[in-house]
Residue, then its C-alpha position, 0 to 999 in steps of 0.5 A: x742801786x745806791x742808798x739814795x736812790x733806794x731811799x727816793x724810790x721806797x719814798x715813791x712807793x710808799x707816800x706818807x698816808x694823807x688825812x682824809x679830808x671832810x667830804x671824804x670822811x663822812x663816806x665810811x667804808x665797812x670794816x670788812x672791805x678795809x680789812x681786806x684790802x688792807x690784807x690783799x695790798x700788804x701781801x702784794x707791797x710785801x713781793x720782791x721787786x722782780x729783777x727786770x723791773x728793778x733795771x728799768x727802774x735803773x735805767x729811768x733813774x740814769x736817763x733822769x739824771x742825764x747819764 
């Protein structure tokens, strides 16, 4: 996978954090629970991409760009 396309990709799966809107701010959500979750998805956004996904991924690219 070219620079580029990791580049694209890493910004795919890792979208810049959006404010929180008003409705939204006014919901707050315990501290512990957001530690949590924070925790669990850092460990599981940590992984290796398995290599057979990384070839489908490649292989959507390819089709994308009508290669």
């Amino acid at each position: 996978m070219d620079t580029e396309s990791a580049i694209s990709m890493s910004e795919k799966i890792n979208p810049e954090p959006q404010p929180i809107s008003g409705a939204e701010s006014t919901e707050q959500i315990p501290e512990w629970l957001s530690n949590r979750l924070r925790r669990m998805f850092t460990e599981v956004m940590e992984e290796p991409v398995p290599d057979e996904f990384l070839a489908l991924l490649k292989q959507l690219e390819d089709k994308e760009r009508g290669a």
